[in-house]
N, C-alpha and C positions, 0 to 999 in steps of 0.2 A: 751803310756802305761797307764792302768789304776792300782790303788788300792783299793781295799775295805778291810776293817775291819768291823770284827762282836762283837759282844758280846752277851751271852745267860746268861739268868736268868728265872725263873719258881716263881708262886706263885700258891695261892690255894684261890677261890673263889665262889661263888653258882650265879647264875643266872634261870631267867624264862623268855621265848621268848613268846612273846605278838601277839598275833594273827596267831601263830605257829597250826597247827593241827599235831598234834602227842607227844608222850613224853618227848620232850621238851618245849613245855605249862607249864609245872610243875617243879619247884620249884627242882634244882639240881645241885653237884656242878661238878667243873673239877681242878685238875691239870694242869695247863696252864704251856706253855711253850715259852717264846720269844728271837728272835733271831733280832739281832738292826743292820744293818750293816750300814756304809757313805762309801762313793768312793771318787774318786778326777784322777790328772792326775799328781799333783807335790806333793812333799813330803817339809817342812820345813827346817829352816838354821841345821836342830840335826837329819832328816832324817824321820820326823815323819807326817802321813798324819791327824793324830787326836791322844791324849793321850787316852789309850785305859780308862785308871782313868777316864778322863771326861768323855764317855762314861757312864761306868759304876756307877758312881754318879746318874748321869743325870735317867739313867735308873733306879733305885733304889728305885730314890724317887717315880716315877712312880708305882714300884711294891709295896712297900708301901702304895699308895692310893689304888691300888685297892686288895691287899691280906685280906684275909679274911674275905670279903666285899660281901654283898649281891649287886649285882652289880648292880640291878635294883632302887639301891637306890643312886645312886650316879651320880653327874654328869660326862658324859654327855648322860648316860643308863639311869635317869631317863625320858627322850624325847625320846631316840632313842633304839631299839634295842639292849640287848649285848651279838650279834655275833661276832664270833672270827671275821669276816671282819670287824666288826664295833669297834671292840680292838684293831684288828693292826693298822685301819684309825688314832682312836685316840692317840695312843703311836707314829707312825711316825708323826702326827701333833703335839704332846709334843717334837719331838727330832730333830725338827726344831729349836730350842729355843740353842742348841750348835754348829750350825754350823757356817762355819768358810767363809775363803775366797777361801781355796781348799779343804775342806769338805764338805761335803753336805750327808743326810741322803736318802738313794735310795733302802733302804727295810726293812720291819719288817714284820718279819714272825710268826704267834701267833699259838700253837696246844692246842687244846683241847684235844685230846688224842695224845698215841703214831702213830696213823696211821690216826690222820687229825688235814689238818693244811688249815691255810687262809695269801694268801702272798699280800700286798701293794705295791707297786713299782713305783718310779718315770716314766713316759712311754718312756724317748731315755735312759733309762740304760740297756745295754746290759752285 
């Protein structure tokens, strides 16, 4: 049997994609939306696979650094691109930093709008 748990939170920040042709080149922001999930196979001595609290701590301080952040200006968009693929790479390689011994972070799903989004995924989680 598996378990995953998720947790979603949103912030609001501007970005401009760098060697993009079209209007995204310029300087615009979005509504973001992320959804954090970890899996596992056993659950702990109180029945719990992750505190959903840690979780969402964890994730917070995340939203935090990048709300209301021209995101081209921060690391680690000021090198790379900030694509929603290149937001979810970097939030699931942030929420690496709480896993456990039957936790493990296995998706983060980031939307720039309400009808797109960009998913990260460990590659044997089914």
């Amino acid at each position: 049997m598996k378990y995953k748990l998720s947790v979603t939170k949103s912030f609001a920040s501007a970005h401009c994609l760098k060697e993009y042709k079209g209007r995204c080149e310029n300087l615009h922001g979005h509504n973001w939306k992320v959804r954090a999930a970890f899996y596992g196979t056993k659950l702990d001595d109180i029945g719990m696979l992750i505190d959903f609290t840690e979780i969402k701590e964890h994730l917070n301080k995340l939203i935090v650094y990048l709300d209301h952040k021209f995101l081209n200006e921060i690391s680690p968009f000021d090198k790379i691109n900030p694509t929603a693929e290149n937001i979810a790479s970097f939030i699931f390689e942030q929420l690496k930093q709480i896993e456990t011994k039957i936790a493990k972070v296995c998706e983060v799903e980031v939307w720039e709008s309400e009808s797109s989004s960009a998913t990260v995924t460990i590659e044997d989680f089914k």
